[in-house]
MARMIPA-600394 format. One record per atom (N, C-alpha, C): chain; atom name; residue number from 1; x, y, z; residue in one letter. Coordinates in nm, 4 decimals. Each point is the difference from the previous one (the first is absolute). Layout:
REM MARMIPA-600394
 cadena atomo num        x        y        z residuo
      A    CA NUM        X        Y        Z       A
...
This chain:
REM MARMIPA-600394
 cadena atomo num        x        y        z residuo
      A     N   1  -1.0573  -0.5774  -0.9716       X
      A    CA   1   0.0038   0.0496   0.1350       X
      A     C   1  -0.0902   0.1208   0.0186       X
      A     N   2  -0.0427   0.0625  -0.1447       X
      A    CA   2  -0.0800   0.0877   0.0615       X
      A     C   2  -0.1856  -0.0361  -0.0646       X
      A     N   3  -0.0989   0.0735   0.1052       X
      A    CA   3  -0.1180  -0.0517   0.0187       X
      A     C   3  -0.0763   0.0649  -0.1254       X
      A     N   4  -0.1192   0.0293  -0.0190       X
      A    CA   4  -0.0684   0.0781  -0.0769       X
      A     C   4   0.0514   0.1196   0.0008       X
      A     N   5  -0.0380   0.0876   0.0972       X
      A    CA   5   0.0291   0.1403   0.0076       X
      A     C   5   0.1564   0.0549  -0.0229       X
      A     N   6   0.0799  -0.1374  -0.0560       X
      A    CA   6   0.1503   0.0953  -0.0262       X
      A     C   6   0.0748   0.0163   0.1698       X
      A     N   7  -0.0963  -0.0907   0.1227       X
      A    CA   7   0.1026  -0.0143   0.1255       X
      A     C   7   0.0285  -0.1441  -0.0151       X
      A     N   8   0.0397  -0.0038   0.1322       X
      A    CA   8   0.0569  -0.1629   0.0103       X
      A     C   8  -0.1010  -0.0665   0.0393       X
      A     N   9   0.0063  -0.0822  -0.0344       X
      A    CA   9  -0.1278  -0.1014  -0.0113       X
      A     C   9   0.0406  -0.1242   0.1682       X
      A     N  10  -0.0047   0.0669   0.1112       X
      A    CA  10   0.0568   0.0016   0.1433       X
      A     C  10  -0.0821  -0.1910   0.0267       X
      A     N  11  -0.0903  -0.0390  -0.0306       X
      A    CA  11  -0.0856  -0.0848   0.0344       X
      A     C  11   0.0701  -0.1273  -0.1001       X
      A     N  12   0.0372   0.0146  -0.1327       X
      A    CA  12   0.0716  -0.0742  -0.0647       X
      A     C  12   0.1826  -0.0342   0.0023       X
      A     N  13   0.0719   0.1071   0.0537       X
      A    CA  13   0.1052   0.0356   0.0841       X
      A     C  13  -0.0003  -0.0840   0.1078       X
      A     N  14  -0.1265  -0.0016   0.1433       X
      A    CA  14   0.0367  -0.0385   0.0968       X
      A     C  14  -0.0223  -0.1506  -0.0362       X
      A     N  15  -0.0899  -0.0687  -0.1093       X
      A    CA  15  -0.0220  -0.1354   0.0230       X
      A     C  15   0.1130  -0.0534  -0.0574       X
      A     N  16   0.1037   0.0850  -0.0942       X
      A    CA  16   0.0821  -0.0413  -0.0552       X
      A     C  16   0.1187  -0.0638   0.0849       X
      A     N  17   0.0113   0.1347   0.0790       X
      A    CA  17   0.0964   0.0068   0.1059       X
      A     C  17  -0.0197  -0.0976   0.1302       X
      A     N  18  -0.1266  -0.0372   0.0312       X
      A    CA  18  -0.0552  -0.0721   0.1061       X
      A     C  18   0.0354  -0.1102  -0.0611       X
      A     N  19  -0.0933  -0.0222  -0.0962       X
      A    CA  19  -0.0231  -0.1280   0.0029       X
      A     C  19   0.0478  -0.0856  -0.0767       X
      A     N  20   0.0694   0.0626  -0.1318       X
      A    CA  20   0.1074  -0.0237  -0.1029       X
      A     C  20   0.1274  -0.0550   0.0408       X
      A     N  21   0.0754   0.1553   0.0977       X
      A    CA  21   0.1025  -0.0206   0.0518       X
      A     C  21  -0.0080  -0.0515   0.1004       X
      A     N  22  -0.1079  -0.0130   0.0988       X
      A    CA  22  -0.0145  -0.0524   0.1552       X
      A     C  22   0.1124   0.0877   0.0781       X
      A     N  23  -0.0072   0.1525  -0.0219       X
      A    CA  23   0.0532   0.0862   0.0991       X
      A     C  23  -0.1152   0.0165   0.1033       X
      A     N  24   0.0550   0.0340   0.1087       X
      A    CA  24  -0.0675   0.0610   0.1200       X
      A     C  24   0.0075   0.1064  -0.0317       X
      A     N  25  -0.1362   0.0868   0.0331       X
      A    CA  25  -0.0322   0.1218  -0.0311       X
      A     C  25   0.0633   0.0957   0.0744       X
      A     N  26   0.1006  -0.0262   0.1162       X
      A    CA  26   0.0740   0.1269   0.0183       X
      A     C  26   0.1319  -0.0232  -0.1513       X
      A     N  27   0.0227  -0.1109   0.0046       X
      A    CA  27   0.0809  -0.0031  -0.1207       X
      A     C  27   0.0003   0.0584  -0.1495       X
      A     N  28  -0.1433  -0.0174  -0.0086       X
      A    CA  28  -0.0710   0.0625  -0.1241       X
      A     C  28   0.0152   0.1653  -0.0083       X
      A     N  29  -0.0937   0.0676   0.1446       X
      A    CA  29   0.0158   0.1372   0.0029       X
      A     C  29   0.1296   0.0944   0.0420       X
      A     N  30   0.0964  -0.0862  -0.0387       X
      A    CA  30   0.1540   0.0735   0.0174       X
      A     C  30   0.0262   0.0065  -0.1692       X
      A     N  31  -0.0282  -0.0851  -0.0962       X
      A    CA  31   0.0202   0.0090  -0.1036       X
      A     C  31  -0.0514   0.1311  -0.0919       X
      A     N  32   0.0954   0.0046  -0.1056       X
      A    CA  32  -0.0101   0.1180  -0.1017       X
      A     C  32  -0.1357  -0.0604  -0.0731       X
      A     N  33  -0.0435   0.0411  -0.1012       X
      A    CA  33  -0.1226  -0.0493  -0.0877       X
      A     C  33   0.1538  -0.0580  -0.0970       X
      A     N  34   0.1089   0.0342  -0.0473       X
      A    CA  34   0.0931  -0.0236  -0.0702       X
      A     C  34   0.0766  -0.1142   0.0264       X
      A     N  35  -0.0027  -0.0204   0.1166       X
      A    CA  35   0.0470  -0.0653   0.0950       X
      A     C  35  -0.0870  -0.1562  -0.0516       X
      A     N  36  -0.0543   0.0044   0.0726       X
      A    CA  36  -0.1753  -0.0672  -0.0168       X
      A     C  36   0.0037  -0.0737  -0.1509       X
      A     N  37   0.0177   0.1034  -0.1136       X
      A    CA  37  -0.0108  -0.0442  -0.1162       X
      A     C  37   0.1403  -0.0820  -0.0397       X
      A     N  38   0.0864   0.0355   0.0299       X
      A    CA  38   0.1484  -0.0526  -0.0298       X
      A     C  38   0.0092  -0.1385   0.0710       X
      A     N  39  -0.0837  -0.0382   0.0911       X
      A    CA  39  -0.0431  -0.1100   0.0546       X
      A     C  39  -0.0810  -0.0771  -0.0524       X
      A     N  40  -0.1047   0.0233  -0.0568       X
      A    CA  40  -0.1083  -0.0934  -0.0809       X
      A     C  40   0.0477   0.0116  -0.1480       X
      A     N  41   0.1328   0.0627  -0.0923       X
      A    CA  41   0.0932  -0.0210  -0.0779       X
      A     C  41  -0.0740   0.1128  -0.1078       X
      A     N  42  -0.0887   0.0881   0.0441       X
      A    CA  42  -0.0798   0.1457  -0.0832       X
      A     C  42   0.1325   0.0961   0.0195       X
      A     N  43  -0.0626   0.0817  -0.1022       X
      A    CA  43   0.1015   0.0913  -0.0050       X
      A     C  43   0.0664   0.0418  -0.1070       X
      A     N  44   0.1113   0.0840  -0.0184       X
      A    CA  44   0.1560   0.0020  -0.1183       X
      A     C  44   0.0606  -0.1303   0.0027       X
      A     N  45   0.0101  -0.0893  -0.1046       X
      A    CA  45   0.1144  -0.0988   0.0175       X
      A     C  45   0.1507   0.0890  -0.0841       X
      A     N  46   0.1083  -0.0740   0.0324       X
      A    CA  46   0.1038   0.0267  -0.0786       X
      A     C  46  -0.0240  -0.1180  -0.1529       X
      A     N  47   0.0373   0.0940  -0.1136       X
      A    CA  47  -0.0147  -0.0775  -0.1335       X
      A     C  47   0.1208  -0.0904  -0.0155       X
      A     N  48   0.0046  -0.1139  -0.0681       X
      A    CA  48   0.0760  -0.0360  -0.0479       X
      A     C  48   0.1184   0.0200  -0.0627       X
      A     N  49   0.0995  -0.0148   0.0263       X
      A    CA  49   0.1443   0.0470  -0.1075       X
      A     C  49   0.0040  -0.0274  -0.0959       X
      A     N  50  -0.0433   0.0539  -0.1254       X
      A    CA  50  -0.0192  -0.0221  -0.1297       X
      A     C  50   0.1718   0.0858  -0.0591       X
      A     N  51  -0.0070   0.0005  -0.1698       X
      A    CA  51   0.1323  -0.0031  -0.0458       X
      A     C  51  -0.0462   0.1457  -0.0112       X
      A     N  52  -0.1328   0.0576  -0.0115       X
      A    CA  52   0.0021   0.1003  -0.0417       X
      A     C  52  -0.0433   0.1266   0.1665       X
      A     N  53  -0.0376  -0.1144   0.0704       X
      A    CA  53   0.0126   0.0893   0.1289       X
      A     C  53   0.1669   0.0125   0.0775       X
      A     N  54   0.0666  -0.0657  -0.0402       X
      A    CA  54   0.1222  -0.0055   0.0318       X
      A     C  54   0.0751   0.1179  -0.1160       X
      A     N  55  -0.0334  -0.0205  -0.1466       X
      A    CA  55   0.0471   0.0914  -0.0454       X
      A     C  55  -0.0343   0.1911   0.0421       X
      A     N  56  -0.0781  -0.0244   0.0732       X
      A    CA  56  -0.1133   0.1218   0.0246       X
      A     C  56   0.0823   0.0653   0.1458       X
      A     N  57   0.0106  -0.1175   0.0988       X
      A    CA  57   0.0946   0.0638   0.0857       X
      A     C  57   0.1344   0.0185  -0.0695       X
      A     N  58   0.0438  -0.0695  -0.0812       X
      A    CA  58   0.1472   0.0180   0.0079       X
      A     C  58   0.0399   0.1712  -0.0563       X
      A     N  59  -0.1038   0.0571  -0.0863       X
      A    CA  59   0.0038   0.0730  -0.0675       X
      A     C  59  -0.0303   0.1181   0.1081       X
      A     N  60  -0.1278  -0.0152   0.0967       X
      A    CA  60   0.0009   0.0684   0.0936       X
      A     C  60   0.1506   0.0361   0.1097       X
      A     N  61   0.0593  -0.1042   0.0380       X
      A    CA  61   0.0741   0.0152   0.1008       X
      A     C  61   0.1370  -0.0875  -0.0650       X
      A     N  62   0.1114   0.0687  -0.1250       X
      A    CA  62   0.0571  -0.0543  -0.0307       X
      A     C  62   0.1189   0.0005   0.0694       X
      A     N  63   0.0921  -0.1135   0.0042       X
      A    CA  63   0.1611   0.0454   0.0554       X
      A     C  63   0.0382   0.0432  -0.0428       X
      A     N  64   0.0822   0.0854   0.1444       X
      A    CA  64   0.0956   0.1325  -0.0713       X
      A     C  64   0.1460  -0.1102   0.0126       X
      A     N  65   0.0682   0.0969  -0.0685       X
      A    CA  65   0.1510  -0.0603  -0.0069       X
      A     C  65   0.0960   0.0305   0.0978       X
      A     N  66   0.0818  -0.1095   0.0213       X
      A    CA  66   0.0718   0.0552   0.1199       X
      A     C  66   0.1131   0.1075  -0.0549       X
      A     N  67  -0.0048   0.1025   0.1244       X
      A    CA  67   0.0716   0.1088  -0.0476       X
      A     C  67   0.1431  -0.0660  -0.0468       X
      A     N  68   0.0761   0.1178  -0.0836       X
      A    CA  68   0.1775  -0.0939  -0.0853       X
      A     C  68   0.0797   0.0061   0.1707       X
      A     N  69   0.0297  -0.0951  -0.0029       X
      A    CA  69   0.1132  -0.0154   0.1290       X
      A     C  69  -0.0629  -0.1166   0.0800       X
      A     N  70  -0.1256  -0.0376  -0.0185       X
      A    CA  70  -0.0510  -0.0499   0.1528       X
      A     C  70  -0.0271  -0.1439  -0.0310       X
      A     N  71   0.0849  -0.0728   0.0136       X
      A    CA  71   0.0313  -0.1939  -0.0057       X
      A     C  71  -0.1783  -0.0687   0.1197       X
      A     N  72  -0.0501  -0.0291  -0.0781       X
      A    CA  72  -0.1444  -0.0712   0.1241       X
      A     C  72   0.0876  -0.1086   0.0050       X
      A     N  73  -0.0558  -0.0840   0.1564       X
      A    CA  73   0.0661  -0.0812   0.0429       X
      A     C  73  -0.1055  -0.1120  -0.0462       X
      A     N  74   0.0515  -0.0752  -0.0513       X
      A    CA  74  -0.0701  -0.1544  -0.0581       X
      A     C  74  -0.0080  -0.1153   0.1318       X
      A     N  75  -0.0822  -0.0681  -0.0010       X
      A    CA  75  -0.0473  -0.0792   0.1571       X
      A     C  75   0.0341  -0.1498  -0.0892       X
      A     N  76   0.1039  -0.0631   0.0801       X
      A    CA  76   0.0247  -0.1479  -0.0159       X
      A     C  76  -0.1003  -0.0955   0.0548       X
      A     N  77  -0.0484   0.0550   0.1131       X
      A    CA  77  -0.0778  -0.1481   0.0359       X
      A     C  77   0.0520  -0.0136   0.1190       X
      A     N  78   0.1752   0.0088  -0.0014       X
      A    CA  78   0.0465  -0.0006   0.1016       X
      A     C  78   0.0756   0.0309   0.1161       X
      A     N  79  -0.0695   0.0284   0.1053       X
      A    CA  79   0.0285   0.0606   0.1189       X
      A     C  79   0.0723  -0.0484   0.0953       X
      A     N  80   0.0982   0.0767   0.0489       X
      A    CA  80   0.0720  -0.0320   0.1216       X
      A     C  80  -0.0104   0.1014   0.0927       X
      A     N  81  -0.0692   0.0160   0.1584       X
      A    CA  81   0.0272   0.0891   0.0378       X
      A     C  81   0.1344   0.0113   0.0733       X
      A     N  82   0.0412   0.1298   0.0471       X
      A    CA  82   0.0600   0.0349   0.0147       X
      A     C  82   0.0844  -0.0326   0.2049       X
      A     N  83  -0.1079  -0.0336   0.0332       X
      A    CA  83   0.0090  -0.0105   0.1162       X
      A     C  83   0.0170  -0.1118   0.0962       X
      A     N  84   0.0335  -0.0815  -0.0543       X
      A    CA  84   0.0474  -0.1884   0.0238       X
      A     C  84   0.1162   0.0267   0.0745       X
């Protein structure tokens, strides 16, 4: 997305956006350049869940324990409301 000089390369952008996506150019010039890219699938992707990226969050953001006294309520599946 970006041209020689380290800008956006605006001429490869708009044919992308024109003529790639077949937006109308007021459609086009409302868009982010991020925007734009998250559309033609450029960009950050999210990685895969691996055993060791999973171990990586778990270690980051581990469960805490429920405080002593406090019963979590377990979900059956099944619901009745209340209001029949």
């Amino acid at each position: 997305m970006t041209g020689r000089a380290g800008g956006l390369d605006w001429a490869g952008l708009m044919r992308a956006g024109l003529q790639g996506l077949r937006l109308h150019p007021d459609q086009f010039w409302v868009l982010t350049p991020a925007e734009l890219g998250l559309m033609l699938g450029m960009g950050p992707t999210t990685p895969r869940m691996t055993r060791d990226r999973l171990a990586d969050l778990a270690a980051r953001y581990p469960d805490a324990p429920a405080p002593a006294g406090v019963v979590l309520a377990e979900t059956t599946g099944d619901h009745q409301d209340d209001h029949t």
